[in-house]
C-alpha positions as CSV (number, residue, x, y, z in Angstrom):
1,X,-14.7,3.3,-11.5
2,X,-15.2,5.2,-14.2
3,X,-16.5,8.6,-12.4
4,X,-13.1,8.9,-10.7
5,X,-11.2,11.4,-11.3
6,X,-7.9,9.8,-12.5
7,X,-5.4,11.4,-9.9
8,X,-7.3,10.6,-7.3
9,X,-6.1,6.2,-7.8
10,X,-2.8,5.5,-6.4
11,X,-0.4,3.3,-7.7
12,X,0.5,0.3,-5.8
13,X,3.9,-0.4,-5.5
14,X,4.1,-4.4,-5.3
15,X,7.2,-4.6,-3.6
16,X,5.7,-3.6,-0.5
17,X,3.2,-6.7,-0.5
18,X,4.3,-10.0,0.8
19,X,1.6,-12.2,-0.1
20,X,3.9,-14.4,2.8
21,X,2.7,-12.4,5.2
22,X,-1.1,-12.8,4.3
23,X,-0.9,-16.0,4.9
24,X,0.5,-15.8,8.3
25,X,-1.7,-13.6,9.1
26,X,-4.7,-16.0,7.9
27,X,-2.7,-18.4,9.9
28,X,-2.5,-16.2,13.1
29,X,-6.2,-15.0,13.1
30,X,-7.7,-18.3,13.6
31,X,-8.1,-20.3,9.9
32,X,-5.4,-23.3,9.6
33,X,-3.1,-24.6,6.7
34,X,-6.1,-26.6,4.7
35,X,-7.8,-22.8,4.1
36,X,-8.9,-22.7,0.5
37,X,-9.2,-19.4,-1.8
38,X,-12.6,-19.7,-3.3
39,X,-12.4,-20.2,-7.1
40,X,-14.4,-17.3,-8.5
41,X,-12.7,-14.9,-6.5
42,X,-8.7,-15.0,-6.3
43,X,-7.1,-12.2,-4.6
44,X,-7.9,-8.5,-5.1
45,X,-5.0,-5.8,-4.0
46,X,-6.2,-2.1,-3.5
47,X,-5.3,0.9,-1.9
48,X,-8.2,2.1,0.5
49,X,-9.0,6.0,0.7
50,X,-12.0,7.9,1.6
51,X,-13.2,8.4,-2.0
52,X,-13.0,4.8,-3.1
53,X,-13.0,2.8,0.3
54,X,-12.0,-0.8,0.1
55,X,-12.5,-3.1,3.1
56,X,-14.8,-2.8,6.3
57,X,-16.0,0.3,7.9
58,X,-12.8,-0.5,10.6
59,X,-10.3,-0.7,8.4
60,X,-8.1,2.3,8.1
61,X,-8.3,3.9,5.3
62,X,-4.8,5.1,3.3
63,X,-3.6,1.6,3.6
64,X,-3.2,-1.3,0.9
65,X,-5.4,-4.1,1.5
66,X,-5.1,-8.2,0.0
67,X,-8.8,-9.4,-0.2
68,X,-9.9,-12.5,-0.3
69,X,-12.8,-14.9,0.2
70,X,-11.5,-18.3,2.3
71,X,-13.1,-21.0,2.4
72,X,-12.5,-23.6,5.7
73,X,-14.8,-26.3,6.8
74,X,-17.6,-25.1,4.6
75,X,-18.0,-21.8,5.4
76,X,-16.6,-18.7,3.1
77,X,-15.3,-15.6,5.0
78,X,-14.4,-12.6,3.2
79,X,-11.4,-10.8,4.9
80,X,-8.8,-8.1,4.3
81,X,-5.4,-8.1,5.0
82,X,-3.0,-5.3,5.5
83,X,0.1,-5.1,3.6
84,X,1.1,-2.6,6.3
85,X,1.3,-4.7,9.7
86,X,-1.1,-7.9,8.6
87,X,-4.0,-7.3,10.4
88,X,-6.9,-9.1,9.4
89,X,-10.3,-7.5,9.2
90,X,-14.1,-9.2,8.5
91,X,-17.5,-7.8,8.1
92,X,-18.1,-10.6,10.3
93,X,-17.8,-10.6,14.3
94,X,-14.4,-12.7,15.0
């Protein structure tokens, strides 16, 4: 956002996401291989912190995050993934 101040957005360094590992991670947390990323919203990668949290109140802050929105037997789920260990985390009750 525009209001940030500038230093306070870190850089992502892509080499430590392996989008690989989202996807097992999907797979692991309960949705299987026919999973679909909804078309208008792709996948967003951000850093979380406390000024410009990104994810659920339970995800840590500090850490990268791959968001999505999956779609699986006609229901849409947003979810975050960690690029640190791969946990999975919903607004929604698993």
């Amino acid at each position: 956002p525009v209001e940030v101040d500038p230093s306070l957005i870190p850089t992502l360094v892509p080499d430590n996401l392996q989008m690989s590992m989202v996807y097992e991670s999907l797979i692991e947390y309960g949705f299987t291989d026919d999973l679909l990323l909804t078309a208008q919203g792709g996948v967003t990668i951000k850093t979380s912190t406390n000024e410009m949290p990104f994810g659920p109140p339970d995800a840590p802050r500090g850490e990268v995050y791959a968001h999505m929105a999956i779609e699986q037997q006609d229901v849409i789920i947003d979810v975050w993934v960690s690029a640190a260990d791969g946990t999975v985390y919903t607004y929604q009750p698993q």
